[in-house]
C-alpha positions in Angstrom: 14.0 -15.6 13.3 16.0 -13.2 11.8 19.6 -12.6 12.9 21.7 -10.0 13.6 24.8 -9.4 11.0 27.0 -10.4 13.8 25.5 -12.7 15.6 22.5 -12.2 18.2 24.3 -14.9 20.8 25.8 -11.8 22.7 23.5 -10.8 25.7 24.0 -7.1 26.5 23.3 -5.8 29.8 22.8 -2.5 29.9 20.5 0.8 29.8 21.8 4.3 29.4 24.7 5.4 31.3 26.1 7.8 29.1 25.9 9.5 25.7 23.5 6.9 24.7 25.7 4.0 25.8 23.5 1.1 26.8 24.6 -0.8 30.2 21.8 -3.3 30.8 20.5 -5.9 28.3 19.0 -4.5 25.6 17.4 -6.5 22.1 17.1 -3.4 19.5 15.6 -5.0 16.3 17.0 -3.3 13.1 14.8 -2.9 10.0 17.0 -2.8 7.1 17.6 -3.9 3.5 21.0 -3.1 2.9 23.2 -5.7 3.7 26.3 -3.1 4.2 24.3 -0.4 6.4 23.4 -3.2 8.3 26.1 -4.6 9.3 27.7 -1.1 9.9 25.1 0.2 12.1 25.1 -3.2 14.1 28.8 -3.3 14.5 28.6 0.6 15.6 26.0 -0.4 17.9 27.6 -3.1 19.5 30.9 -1.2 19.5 29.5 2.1 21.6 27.7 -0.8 23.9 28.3 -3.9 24.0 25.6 -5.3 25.8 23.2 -4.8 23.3 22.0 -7.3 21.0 21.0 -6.8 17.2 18.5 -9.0 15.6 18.1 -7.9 11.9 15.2 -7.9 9.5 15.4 -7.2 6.1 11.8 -6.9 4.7 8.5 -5.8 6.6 7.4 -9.4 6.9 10.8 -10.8 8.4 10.4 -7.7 11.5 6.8 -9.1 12.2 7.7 -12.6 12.1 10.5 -11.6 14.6 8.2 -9.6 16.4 5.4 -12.2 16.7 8.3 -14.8 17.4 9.7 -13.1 20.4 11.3 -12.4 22.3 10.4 -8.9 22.1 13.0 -5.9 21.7 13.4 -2.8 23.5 13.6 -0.7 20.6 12.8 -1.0 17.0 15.3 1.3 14.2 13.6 1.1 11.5 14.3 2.1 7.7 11.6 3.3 5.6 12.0 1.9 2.3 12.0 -1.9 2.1 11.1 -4.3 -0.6 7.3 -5.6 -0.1 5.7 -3.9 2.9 7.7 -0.4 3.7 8.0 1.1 7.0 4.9 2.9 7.1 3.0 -0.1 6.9 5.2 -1.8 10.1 4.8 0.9 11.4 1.0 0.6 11.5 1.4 -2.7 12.2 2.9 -2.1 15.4 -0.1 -0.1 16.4 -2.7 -2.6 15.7 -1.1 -4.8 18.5 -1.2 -3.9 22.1 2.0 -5.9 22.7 3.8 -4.0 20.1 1.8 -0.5 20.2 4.9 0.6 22.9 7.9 -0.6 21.5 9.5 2.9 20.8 10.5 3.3 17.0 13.6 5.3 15.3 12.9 6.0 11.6 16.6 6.2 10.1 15.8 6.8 6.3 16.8 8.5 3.5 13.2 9.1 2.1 13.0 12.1 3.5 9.8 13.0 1.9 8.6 10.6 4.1 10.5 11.0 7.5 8.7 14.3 8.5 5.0 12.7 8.3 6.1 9.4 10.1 7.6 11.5 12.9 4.7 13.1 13.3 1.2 10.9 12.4 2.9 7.3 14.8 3.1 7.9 18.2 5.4 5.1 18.9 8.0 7.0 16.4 10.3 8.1 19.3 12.9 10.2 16.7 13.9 10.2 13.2 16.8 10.6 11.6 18.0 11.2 7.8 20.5 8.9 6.4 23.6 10.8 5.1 24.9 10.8 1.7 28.4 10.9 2.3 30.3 7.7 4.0 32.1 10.7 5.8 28.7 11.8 7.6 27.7 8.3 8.1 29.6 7.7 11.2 28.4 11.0 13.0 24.9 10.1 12.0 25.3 6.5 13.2 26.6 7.7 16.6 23.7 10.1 17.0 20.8 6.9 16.1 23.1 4.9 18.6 23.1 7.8 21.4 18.5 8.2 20.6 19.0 4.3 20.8 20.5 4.5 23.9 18.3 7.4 25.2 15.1 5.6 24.0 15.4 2.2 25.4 17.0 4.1 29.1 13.1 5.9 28.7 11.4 2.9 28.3 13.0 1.2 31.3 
């Protein structure tokens, strides 16, 4: 099973209690190829709320094996260009199952051709949000995936 860039041993234990800070346990399951934005967003994540816990997958197969593993997470972030299978096609993955049709989805992406549609045609797509360009806009943008994070697995509760 795929594990998170720092480790999935932490339990969390949170939902939301705040700006998207997460206070009962929550499993969010990260969908990224990049190493670096990886381990940044899971570090951030962890950081804002620490009782969440990161499992990582870098490819379209790796998140279904994860997924068809167990346990299930709470929230999927999911990046849309991947070697192999892209997002799109996880994404209609997920609906093809009935145990993962309502695991709520945020598409952060830079392909932003391709962020508008997935918003819109997947109903389990619960936001989506552009990856920056800058490093300087990176931490703002991953504060605001971490604060849907939060929001989105508080809703799902």
């Amino acid at each position: 099973m795929p594990v998170s860039p720092l480790g999935s041993a932490q339990k969390l234990a949170g939902r939301a209690s705040g700006m998207g800070d997460i206070t009962q346990p929550a499993r969010i399951l990260l969908v990224e190829d990049d190493d670096t934005e990886a381990d940044l967003f899971a570090r951030m994540l962890v950081r804002k709320s620490p009782q969440c816990t990161v499992d990582r997958a870098a490819s379209g197969g790796e998140a279904l094996a994860s997924l068809s593993e167990g346990p299930l997470p709470d929230c999927i972030v999911l990046d849309l260009r991947l070697p192999g299978e892209d997002g799109i096609w996880i994404l209609e993955r997920l609906l093809e199952s009935p145990q993962w049709r309502t695991i709520p989805v945020i598409v952060f992406s830079g392909d932003v051709s391709r962020l508008g549609p997935a918003s819109s045609q997947y109903p389990n797509v619960a936001s989506s949000v552009r990856k920056p360009h800058s490093v300087e806009e990176y931490e703002a943008t991953l504060l605001i995936v971490c604060a849907i994070v939060g929001a989105t697995v508080s809703a799902a509760a």
